[in-house]
PAFILUM-530813 format. One line per 4 residues: their letters; for each residue x, y, z of C-alpha. Coordinates in Angstrom, 1 decimal, padded with zeros to 4 digits. Example, Ala and Ser with C-alpha at 12.3 -4.5 7.8 and 13.67 -1.06 7.14 Angstrom:
2
AS> 012.3 -004.5 007.8  013.7 -001.1 007.1
//
This chain:
248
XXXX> 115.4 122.6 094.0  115.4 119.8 096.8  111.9 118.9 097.8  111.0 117.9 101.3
XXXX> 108.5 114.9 100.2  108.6 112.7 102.9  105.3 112.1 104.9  107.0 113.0 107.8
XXXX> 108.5 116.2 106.6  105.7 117.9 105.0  101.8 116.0 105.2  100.2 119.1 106.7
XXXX> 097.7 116.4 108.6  100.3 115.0 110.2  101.6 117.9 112.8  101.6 117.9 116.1
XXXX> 101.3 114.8 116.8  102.5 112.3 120.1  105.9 111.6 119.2  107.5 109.5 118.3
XXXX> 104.4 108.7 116.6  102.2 110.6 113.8  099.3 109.5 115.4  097.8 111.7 118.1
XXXX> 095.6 110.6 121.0  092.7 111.9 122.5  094.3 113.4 125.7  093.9 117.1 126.2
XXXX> 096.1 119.7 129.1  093.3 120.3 131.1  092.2 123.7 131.8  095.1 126.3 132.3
XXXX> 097.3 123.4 131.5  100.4 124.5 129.1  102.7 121.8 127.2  105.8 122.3 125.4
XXXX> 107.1 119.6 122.5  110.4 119.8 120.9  111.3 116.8 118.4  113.7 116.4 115.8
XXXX> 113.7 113.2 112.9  116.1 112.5 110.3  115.2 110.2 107.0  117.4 108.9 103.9
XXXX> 115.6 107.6 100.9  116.6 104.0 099.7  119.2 104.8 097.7  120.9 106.9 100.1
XXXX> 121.1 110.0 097.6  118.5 112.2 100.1  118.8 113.0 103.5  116.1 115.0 105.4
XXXX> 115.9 116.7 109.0  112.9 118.3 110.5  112.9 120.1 114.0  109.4 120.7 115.4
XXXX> 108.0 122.8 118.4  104.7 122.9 119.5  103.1 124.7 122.5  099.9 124.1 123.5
XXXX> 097.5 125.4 126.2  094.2 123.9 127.8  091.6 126.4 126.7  089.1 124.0 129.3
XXXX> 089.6 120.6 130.9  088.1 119.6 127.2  090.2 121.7 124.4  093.1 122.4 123.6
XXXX> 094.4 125.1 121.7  098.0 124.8 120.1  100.6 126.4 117.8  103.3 124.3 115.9
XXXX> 106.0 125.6 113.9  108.9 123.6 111.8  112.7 124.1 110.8  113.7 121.7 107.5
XXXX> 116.7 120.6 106.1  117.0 118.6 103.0  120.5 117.4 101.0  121.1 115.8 097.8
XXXX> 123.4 114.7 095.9  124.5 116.2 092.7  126.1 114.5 089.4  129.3 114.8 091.1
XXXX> 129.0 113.7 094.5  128.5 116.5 095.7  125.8 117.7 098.4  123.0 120.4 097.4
XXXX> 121.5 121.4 100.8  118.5 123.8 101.5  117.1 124.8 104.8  115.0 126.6 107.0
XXXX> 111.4 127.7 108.3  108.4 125.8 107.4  105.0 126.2 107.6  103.0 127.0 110.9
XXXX> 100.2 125.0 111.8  097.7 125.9 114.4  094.8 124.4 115.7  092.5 122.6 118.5
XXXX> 091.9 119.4 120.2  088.2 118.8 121.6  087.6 115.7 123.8  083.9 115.7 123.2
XXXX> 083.9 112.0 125.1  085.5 110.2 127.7  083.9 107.2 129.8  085.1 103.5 130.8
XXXX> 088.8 104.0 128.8  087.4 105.1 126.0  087.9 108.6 124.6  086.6 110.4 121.1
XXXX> 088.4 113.9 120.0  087.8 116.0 117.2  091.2 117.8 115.7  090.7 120.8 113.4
XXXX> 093.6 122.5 112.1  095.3 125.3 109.6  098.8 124.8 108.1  099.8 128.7 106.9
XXXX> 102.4 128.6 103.9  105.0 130.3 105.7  107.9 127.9 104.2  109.7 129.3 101.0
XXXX> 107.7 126.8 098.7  110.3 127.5 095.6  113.3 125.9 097.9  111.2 122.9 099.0
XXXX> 110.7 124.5 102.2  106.7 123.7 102.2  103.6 123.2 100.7  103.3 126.4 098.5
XXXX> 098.8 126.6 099.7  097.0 126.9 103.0  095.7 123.8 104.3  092.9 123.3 106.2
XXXX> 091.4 119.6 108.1  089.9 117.8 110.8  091.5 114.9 112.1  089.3 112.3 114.2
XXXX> 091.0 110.6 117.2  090.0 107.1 119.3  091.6 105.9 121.9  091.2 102.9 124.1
XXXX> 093.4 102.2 127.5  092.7 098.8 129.2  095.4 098.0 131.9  098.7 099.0 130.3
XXXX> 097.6 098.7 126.7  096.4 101.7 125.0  095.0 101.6 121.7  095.4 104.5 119.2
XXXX> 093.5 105.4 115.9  093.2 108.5 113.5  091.4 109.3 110.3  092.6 112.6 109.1
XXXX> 091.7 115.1 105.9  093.1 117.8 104.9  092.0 120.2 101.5  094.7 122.7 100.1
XXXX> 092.7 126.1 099.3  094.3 127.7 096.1  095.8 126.0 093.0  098.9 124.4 092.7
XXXX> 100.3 121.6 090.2  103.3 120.4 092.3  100.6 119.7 095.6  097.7 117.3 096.0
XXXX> 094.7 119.6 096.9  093.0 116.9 098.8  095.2 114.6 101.2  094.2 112.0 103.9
XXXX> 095.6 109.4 106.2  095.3 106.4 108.6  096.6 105.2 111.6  097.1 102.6 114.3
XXXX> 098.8 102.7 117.2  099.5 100.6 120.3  101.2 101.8 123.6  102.7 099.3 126.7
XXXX> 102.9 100.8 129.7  105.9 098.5 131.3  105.9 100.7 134.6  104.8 104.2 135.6
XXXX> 108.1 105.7 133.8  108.5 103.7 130.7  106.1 102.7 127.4  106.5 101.2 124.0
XXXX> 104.5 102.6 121.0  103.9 101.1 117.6  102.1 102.8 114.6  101.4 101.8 111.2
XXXX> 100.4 104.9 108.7  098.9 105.2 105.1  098.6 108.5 103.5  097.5 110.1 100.3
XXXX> 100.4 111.4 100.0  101.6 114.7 098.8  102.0 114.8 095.2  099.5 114.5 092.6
XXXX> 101.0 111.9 090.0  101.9 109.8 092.7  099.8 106.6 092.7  100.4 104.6 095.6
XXXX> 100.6 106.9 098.7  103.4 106.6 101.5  102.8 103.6 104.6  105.5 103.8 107.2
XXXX> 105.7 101.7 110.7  107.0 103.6 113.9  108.4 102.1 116.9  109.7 104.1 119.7
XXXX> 109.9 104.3 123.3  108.6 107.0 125.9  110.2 107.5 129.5  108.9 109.7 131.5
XXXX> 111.4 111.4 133.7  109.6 113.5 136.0  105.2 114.0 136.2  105.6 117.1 134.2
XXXX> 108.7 115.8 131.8  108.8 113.0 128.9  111.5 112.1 126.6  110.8 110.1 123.2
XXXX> 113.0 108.5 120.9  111.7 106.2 117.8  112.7 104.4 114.9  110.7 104.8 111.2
XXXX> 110.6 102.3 108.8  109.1 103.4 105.0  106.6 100.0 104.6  106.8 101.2 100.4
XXXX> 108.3 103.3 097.8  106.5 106.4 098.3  108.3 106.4 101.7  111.6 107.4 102.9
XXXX> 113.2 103.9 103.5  114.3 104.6 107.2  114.2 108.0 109.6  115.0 108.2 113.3
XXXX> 113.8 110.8 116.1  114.3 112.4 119.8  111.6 114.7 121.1  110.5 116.1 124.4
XXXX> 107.3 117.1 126.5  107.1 119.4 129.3  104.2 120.1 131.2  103.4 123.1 133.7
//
């Protein structure tokens, strides 16, 4: 079996996020507002032996100006190599996530949000396809714009309901992000993440850096493109992405 371990891949905590980054911000739609995201990221472990893709779509709706409500599902592929040289390759669906974004405060460019979520096991957990047990989490948001800085940071847990050897039942992370606003069109993001990780006889959990730009192409239309780099062991060593966002 080829397991999908990177944090990218399958952390439950870490869907629907802003890509290129992991970490979210505290923005919401606004009422009636609907958004569309469509990514996809590629890793390779350090020795080169495991390669990884993960396609995401999210669509999300403003319940009120304050929450959102959203629905995320994922398409993996994982390949290995054999003995021989040869590639092993296992793909499809993932889990679904769903959840809510509440901006419970806003005032003088700060902004608090409260994130609670459900990952369903809807991958094939015996191909590597997900995490085998429901999740369930809360992930707490801060953000901070001054001029054309914005400041980005998350605490997130997450607790697995069910029993399973090859999962850790209880998983968390951390992030910070910056964003540059160079212009109305174009911004430069930076993140640095620590998880738990997913695995239980894993010590020292994953840390990864993101850098990626955002250009927004039209007021309703973004496009994303970043750059991953694993900051340890636990982490893929490199991974790169494309997304979208559009707004109606």
């Amino acid at each position: 079996m080829i397991r999908c371990a990177s944090l990218l891949l399958c952390l439950p905590i870490c869907v629907h996020a802003a890509h290129p980054l992991i970490s979210d911000d505290a923005a919401t739609q606004g009422e009636g507002g609907w958004q569309l995201e469509l990514s996809g990221d590629y890793t390779r472990d350090r020795d080169a032996s495991t390669r990884q893709r993960v396609s995401n779509a999210t669509l999300t709706r403003g319940a009120i100006d304050t929450l959102d409500v959203y629905l995320n599902a994922t398409w993996l592929r994982a390949e290995a190599l054999d003995d021989s040289g040869g590639v092993l390759a296992t793909q499809g669906a993932g889990d679904v996530s769903l959840g809510a974004k509440w901006r419970f405060y806003s005032a003088d460019g700060a902004s608090l949000a409260l994130k609670p979520f459900a990952t369903m096991p809807t991958g094939d957990h015996s191909r590597g396809l997900g995490n085998g047990l429901p999740f369930y989490g809360v992930s707490a948001i801060a953000t901070y714009e001054y001029e054309a800085w914005t400041l980005i940071a998350n605490a997130v847990g997450a607790y697995a309901c069910g029993d399973a050897a090859s999962v850790r039942k209880r998983q968390w992370a951390l992030s910070a992000g910056l964003g540059h606003a160079f212009n109305d069109a174009l911004q430069a993001v930076g993140e640095v993440v620590y998880s738990s990780g997913t695995e239980p006889d894993v010590n020292q959990g994953p840390a990864l850096l993101t850098l990626g730009l955002i250009y927004r192409v039209a007021p309703t239309f973004d496009l994303d493109v970043g750059y991953r780099h694993g900051l340890n062991k636990s982490e893929a060593h490199h991974g790169a992405g494309v997304g979208l966002a559009w707004r109606w």
